[in-house]
N, C-alpha and C positions, 0 to 999 in steps of 0.2 A: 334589534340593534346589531351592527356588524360591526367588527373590530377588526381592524388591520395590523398586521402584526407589520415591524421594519424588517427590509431585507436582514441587518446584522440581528435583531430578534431568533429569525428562523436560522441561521447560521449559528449561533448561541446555543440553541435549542436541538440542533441536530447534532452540534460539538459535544454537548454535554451527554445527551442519550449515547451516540457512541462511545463517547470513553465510558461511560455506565458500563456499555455490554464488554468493552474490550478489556473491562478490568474485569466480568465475572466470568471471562475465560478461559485466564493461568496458563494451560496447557492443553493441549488436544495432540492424539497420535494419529503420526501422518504413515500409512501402507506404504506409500513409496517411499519415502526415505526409513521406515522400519523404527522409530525411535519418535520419542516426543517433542513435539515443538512449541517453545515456550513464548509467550504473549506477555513483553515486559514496557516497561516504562518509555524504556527506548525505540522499540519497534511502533508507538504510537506518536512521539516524537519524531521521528522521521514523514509521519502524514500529513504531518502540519510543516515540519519546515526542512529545508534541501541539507543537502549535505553539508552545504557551506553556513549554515545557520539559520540561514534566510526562511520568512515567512513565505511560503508558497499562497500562491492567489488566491481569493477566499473560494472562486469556483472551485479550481485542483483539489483544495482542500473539501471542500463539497463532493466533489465526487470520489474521493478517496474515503471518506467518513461513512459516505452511504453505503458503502459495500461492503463493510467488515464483517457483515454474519456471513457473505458468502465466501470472503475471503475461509473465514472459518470453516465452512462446509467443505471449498474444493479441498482443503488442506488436510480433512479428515476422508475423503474418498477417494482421493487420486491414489493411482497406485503405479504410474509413470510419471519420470521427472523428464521433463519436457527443453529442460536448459542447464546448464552449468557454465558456471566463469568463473576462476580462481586468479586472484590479485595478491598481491605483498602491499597489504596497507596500514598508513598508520589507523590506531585503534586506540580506543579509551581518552581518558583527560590529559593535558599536558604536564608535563611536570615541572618543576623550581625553575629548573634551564629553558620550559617553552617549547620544550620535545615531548612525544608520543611515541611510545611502542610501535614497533611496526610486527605484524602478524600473517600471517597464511592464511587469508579467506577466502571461503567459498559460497557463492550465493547458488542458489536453485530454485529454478522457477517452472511454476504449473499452470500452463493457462486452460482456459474454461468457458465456454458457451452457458450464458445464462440465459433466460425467459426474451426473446423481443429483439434477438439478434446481438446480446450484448456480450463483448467477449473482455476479461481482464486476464492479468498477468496475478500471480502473487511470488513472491519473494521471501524465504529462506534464507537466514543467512549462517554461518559457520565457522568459528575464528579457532584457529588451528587445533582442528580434529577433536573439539568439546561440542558443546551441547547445542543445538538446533532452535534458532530464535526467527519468531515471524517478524520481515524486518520492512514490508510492503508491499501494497496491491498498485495496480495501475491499467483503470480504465483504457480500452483500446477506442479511441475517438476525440473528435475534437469536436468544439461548439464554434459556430460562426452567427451571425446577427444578418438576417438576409430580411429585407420589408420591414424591418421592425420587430422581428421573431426571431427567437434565438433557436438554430435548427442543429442538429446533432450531426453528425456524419460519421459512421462506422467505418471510413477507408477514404479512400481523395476523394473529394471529390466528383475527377475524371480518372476513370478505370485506367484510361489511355496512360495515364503517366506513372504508373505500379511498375 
């Protein structure tokens, strides 16, 4: 007898196992920034949905979900930060008035060649010179539908237009 599972099934089922793993986390030390980076509520909140709130598409979310042990691994091996951007953004919840702190952030990012050509970004982030929270990963590729298959592409494309 063979059972089919529904797409949102396997989407359910791989949301759930990853938050499993990303909550037996907490923390891991990262070599290159010298100091502990912490795996909270919010850093996995962002996987699922953009800055502005929004649900991100169930693929993005699929492909962001699928990678969180290795997110974990470059974060504990790397020993060069590969990116830095510092912003004055608002941060945290609004208050009585509908305003938000604004802060000195600093995001830092490490990218990584994994297994089969696959390269992601991860994300660091750092709100005025406290503590080091892993705040996302993002697969370098897009999916396009060509014949009826859905085929990956690691870069355009056409090379020509890089």
């Amino acid at each position: 007898m063979v059972i089919l599972m529904k797409t949102s099934d396997i989407f359910k089922e791989l949301r759930d196992k990853a938050r499993l793993y990303y909550d037996s986390v907490n923390e891991v030390y990262c070599p290159a920034l010298e100091a502990r980076v912490i795996f909270n509520a919010e850093g996995f909140h962002h996987l699922r949905y953009n800055c502005s709130l929004s649900e991100r598409s169930k693929p993005e979310q699929r492909n962001k979900l699928a990678y969180i042990p290795q997110a974990v691994e470059i974060i504990k091996k790397t020993t060069t930060v590969q990116e830095v951007r510092e912003f004055l953004e608002p941060v945290g919840l609004k208050d009585k008035n509908g305003l938000r702190k604004t802060a000195h952030v600093t995001y830092f990012g490490f990218w990584a060649m994994l297994e089969k050509n696959i390269r992601i970004k991860v994300i660091v982030r750092r709100i005025d010179g406290g503590q080091y929270f892993f705040r996302s990963l993002m697969p370098f590729w897009f999916e396009r539908v060509v014949n009826g298959r859905i085929v990956r592409y690691f870069t355009s494309p056409k090379i020509s237009t890089e």
